[in-house]
N, CA and C atoms as a LAMMPS dump frame, in Angstrom:
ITEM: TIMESTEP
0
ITEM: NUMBER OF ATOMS
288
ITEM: BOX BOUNDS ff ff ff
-5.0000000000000000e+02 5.0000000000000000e+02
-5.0000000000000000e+02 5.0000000000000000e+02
-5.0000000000000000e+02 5.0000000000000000e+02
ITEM: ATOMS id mol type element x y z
1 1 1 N -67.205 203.561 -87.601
2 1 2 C -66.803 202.614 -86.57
3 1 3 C -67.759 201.41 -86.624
4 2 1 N -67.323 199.865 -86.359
5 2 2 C -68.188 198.845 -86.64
6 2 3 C -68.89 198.984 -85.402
7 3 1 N -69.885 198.183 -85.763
8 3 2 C -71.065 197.83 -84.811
9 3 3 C -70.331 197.424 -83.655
10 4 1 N -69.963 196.155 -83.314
11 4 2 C -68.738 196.038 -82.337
12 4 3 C -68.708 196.714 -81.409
13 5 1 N -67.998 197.655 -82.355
14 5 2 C -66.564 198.951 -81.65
15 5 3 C -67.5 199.819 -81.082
16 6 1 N -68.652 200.257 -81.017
17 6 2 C -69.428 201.392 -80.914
18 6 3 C -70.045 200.854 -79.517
19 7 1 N -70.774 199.168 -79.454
20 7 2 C -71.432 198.797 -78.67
21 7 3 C -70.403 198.555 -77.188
22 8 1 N -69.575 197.995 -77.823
23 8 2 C -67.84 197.88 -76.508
24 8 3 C -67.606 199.246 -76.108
25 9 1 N -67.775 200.458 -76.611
26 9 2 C -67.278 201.685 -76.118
27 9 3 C -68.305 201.809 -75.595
28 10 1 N -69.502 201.753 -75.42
29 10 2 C -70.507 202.424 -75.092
30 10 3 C -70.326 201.545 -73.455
31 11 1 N -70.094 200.277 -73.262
32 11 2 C -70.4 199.409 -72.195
33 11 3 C -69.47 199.899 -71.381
34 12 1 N -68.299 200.103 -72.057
35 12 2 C -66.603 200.252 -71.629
36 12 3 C -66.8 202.044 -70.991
37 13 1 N -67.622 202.784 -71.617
38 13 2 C -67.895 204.103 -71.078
39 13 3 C -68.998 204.576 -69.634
40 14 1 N -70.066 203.272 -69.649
41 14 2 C -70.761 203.124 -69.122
42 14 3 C -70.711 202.025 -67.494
43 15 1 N -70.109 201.234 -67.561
44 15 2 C -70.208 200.257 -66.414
45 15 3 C -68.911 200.056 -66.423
46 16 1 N -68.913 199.872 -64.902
47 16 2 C -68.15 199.803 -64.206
48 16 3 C -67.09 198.238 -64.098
49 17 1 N -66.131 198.088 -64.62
50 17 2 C -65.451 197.049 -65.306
51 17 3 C -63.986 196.478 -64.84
52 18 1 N -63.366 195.496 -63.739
53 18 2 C -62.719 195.774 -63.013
54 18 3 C -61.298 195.473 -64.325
55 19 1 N -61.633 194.613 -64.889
56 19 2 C -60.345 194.882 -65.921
57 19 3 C -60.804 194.618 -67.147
58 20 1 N -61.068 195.997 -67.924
59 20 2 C -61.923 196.214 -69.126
60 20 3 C -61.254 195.1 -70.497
61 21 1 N -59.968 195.402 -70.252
62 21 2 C -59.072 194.258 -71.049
63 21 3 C -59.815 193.036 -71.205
64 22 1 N -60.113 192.374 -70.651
65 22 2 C -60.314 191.194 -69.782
66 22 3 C -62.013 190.802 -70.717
67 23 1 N -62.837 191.63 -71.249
68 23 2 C -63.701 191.205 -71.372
69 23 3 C -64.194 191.016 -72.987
70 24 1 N -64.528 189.63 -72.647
71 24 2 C -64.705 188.951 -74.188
72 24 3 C -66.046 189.125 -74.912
73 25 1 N -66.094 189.228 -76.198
74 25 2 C -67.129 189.826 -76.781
75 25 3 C -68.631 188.596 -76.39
76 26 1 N -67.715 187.284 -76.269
77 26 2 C -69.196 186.307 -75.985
78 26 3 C -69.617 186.006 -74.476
79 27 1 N -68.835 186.951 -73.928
80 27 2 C -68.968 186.972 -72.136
81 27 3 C -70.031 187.713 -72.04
82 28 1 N -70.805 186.426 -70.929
83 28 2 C -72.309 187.146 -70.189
84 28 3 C -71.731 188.202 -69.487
85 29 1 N -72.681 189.9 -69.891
86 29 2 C -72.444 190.744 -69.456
87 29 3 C -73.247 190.921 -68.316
88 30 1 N -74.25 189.886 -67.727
89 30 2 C -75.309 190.153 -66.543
90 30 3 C -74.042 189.055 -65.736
91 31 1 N -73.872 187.099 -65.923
92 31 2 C -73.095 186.968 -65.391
93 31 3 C -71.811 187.74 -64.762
94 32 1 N -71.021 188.212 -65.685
95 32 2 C -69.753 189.024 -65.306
96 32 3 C -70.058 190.049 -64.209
97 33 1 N -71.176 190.742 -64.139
98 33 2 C -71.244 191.7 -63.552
99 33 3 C -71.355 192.999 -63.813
100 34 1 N -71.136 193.185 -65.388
101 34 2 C -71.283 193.857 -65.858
102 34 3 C -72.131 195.188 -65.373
103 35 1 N -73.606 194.377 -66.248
104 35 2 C -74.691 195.077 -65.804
105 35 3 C -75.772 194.041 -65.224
106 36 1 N -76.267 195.103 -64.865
107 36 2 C -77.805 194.814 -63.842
108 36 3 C -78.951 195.072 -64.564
109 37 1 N -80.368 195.071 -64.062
110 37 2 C -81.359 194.916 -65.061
111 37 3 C -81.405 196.559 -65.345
112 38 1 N -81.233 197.775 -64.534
113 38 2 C -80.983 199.144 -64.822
114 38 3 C -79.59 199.104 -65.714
115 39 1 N -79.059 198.444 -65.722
116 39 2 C -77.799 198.34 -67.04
117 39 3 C -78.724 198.283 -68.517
118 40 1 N -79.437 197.119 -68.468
119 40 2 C -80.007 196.267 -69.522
120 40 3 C -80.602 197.849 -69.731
121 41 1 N -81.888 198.393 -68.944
122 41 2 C -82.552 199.586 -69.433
123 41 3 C -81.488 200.636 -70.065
124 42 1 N -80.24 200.967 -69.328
125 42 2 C -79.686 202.314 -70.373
126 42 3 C -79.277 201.945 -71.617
127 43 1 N -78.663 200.487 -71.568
128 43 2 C -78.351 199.997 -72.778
129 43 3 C -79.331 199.7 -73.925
130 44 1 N -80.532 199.406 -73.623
131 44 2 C -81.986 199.942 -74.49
132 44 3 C -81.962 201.503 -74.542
133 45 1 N -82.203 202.668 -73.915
134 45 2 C -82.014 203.729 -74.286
135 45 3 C -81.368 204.156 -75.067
136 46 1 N -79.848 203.602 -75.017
137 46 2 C -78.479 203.818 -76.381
138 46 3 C -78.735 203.621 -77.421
139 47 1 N -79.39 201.815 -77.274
140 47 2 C -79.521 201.568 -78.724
141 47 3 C -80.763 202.093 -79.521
142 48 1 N -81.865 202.422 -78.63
143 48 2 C -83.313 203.171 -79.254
144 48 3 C -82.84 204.257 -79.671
145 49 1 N -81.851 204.809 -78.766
146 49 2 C -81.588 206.609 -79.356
147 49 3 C -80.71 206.229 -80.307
148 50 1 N -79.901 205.579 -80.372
149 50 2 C -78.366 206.039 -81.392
150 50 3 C -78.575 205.346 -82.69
151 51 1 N -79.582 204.241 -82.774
152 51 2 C -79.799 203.269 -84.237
153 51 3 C -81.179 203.594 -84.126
154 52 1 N -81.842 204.7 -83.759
155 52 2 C -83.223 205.011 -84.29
156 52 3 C -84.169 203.435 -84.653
157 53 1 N -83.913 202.474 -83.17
158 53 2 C -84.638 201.256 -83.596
159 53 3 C -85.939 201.195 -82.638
160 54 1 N -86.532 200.193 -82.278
161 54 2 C -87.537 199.854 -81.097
162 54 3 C -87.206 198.988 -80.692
163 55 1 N -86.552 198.499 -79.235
164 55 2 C -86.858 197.089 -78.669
165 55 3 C -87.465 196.756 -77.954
166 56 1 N -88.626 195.227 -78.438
167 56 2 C -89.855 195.315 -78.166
168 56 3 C -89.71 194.368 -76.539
169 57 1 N -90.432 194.909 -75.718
170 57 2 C -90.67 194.051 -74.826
171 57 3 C -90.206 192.481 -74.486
172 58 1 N -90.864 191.885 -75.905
173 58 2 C -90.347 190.058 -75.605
174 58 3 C -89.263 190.593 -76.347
175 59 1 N -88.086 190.986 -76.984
176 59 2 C -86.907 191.594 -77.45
177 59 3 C -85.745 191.272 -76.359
178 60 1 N -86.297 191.843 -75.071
179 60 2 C -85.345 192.1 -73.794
180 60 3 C -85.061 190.634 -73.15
181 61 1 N -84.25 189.861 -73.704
182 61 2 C -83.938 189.081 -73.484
183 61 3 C -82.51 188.405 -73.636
184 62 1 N -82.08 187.424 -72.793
185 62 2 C -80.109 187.594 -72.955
186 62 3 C -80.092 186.997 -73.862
187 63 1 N -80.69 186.387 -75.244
188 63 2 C -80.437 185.965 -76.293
189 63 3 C -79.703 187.199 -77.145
190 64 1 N -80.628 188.214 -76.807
191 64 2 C -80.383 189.375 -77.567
192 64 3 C -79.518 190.248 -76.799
193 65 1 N -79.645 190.355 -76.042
194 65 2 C -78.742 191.464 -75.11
195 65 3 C -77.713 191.407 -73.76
196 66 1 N -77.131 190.138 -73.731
197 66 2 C -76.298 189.718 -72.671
198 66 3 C -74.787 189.838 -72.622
199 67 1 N -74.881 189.81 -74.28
200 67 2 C -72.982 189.763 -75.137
201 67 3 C -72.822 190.782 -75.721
202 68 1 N -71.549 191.406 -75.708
203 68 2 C -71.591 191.655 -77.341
204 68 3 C -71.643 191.336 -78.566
205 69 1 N -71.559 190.123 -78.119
206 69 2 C -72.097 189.473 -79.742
207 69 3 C -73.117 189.649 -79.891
208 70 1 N -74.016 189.259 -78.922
209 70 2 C -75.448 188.988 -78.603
210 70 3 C -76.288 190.291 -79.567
211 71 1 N -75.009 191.496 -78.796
212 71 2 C -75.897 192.547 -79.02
213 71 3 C -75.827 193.102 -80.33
214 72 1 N -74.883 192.747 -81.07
215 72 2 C -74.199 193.362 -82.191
216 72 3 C -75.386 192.285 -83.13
217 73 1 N -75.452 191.025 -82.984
218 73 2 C -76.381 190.1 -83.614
219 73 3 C -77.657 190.743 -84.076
220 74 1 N -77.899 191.118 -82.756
221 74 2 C -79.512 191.661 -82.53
222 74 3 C -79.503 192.517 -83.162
223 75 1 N -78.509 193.678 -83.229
224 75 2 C -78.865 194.8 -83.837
225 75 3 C -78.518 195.061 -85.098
226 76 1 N -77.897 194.017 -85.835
227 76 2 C -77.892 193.852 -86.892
228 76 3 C -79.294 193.347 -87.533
229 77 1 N -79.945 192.466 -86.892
230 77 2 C -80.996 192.064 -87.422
231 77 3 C -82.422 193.225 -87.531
232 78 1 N -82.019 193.852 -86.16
233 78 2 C -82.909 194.651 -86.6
234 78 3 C -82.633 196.274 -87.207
235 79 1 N -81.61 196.414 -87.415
236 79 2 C -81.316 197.481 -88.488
237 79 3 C -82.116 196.747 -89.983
238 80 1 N -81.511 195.659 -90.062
239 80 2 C -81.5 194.911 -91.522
240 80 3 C -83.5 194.783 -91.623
241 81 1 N -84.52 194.484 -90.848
242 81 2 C -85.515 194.786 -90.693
243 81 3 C -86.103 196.308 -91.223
244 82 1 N -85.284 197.503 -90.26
245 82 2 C -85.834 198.52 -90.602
246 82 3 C -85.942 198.921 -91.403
247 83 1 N -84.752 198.621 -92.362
248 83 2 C -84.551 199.227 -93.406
249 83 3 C -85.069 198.324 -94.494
250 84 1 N -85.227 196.751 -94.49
251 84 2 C -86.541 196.738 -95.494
252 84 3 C -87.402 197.035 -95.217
253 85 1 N -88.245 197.624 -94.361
254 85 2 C -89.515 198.17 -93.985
255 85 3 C -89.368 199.867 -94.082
256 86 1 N -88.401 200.451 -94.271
257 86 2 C -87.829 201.667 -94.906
258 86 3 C -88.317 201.424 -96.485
259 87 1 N -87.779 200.548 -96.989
260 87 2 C -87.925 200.149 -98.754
261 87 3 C -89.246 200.194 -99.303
262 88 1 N -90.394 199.124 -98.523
263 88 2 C -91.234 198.644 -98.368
264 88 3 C -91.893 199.565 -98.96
265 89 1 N -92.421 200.823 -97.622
266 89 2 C -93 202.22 -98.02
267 89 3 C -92.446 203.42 -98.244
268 90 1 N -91.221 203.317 -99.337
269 90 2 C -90.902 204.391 -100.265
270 90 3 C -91.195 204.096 -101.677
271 91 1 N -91.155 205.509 -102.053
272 91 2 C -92.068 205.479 -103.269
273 91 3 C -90.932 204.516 -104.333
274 92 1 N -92.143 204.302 -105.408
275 92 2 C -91.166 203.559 -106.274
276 92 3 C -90.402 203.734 -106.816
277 93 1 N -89.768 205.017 -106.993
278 93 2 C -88.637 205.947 -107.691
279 93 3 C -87.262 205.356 -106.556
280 94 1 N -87.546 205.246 -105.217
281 94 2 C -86.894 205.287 -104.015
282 94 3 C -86.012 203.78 -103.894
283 95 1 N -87.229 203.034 -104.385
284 95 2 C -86.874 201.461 -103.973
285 95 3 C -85.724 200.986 -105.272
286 96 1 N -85.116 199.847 -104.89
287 96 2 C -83.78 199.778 -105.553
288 96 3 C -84.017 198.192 -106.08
């Protein structure tokens, strides 16, 4: 399932949404109503647990986490991070 689809189900499973239809991937999810700053926290929990990432403190910000775009952006970038830093320190047999 794309990045997207995973982050929309998760919001769409999670908060409370008066017409789920209705909501566009570049729509402020704090404007809309979405979520609240305890939104913002479970939605860090999801993504720390489910993409095995870290988001750092100055991270938590609606650049990164307000949209789904926003969020799909972000977490593309930092998958794409981990995993050269995955490369980085594997052995040289490992690296490609």
């Amino acid at each position: 399932m794309p990045l997207r689809d995973q982050i929309r189900s998760f919001i769409l499973e999670n908060f409370i949404l008066e017409k789920p239809e209705d909501l566009k991937d570049d729509e402020s999810l704090l404007e809309k109503g979405v979520m609240d700053s305890t939104g913002v926290l479970e939605l860090v929990a999801f993504l720390e647990s489910t993409y095995e990432i870290k988001v750092e403190d100055e991270e938590l910000i609606p650049e990164n986490l307000d949209s789904i775009k926003n969020i799909v952006c972000y977490l593309e970038k930092k998958l794409a991070e981990a995993s050269g830093q995955r490369q980085e320190h594997a052995p040289a047999a490992f690296q490609s």
